[in-house]
C-alpha positions as CSV (number, residue, x, y, z in Angstrom):
1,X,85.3,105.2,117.3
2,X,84.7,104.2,113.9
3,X,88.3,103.6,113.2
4,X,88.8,101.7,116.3
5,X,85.7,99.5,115.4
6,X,87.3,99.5,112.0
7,X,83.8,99.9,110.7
8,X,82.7,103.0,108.7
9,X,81.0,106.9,110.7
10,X,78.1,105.9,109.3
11,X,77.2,102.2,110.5
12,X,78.8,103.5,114.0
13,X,76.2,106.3,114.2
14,X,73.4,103.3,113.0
15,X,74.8,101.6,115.6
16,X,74.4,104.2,118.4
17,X,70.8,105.3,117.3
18,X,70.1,101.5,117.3
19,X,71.1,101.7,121.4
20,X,69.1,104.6,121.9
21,X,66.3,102.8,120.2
22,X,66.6,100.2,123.1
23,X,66.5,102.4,126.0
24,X,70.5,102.9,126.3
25,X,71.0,106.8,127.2
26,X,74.1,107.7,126.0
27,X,75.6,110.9,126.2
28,X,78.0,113.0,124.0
29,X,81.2,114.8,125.8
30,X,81.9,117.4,123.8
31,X,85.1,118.4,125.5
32,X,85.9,114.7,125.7
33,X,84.8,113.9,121.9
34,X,83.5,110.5,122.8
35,X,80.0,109.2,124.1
36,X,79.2,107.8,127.4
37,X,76.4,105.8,129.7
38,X,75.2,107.1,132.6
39,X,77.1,105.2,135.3
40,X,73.6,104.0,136.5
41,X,72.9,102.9,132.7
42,X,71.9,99.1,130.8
43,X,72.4,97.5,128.4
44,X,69.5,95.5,127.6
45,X,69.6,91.8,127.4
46,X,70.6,90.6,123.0
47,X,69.2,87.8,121.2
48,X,70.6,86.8,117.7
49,X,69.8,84.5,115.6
50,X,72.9,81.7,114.9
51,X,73.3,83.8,111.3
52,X,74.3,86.8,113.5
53,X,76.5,85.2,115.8
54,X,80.4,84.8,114.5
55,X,83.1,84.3,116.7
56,X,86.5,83.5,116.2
57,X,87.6,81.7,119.5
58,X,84.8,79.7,121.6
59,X,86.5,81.2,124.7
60,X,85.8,84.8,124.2
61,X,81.6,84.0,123.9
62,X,81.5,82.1,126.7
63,X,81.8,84.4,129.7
64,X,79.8,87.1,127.7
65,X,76.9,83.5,127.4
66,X,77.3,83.1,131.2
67,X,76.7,86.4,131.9
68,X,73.2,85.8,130.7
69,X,72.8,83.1,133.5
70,X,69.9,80.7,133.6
71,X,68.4,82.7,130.4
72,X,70.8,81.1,127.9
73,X,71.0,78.0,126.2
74,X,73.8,77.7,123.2
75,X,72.3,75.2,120.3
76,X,75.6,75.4,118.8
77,X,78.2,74.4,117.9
78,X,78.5,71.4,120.3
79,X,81.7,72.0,121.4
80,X,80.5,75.5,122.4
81,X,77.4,73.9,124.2
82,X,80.1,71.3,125.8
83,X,82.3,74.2,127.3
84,X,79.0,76.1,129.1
85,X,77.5,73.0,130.4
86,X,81.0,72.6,132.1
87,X,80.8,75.7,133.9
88,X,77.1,74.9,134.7
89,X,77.9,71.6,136.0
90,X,80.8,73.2,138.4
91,X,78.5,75.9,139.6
92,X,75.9,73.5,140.6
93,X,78.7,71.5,142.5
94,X,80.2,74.5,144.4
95,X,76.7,75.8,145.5
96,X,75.2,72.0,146.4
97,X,78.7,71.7,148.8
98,X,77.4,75.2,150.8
99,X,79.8,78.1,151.1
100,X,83.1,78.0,150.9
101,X,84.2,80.5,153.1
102,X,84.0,82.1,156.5
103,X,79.9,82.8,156.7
């Protein structure tokens, strides 16, 4: 895991204690060699300050922003605060025209 995070054992097994910490269970296979959620398992909703937020590509935040629904505002950059007041403004238009499909 480390290796693929291309981060040192160490911080990854801060980083897992730091999800227990917040309620995540995982679980270690030991025939597997890799740890697990519960299929029923969270992940509890992040906050970061702007000095802990770096992203290379607006794109990628985006989705993982609207995900948070109504609970997230972006500051910014602008351009970032642009591109997910798009997507509000086309949700509110396809639920203000009523369902699209067969009901």
């Amino acid at each position: 895991m480390a290796r693929a995070c291309e981060v040192s054992r160490r911080t990854t097994f801060r980083n897992l204690e730091a999800l227990r910490s917040t309620g995540v269970a995982l679980k270690y296979d030991e025939r597997q060699q890799r740890y697990r959620m519960p299929q029923d398992g969270f992940l509890p909703s992040t906050h970061f300050t702007p000095e802990q937020v770096t992203v290379s590509e607006l794109g990628q935040i985006s989705w993982w922003i609207l995900g948070d629904g109504d609970q997230a505002e972006v500051l910014r950059p602008p351009e970032l605060r642009r591109i997910i007041a798009e997507h509000a403004a086309h949700m509110a238009q396809r639920y203000a025209q009523g369902p699209a499909g067969p009901g």
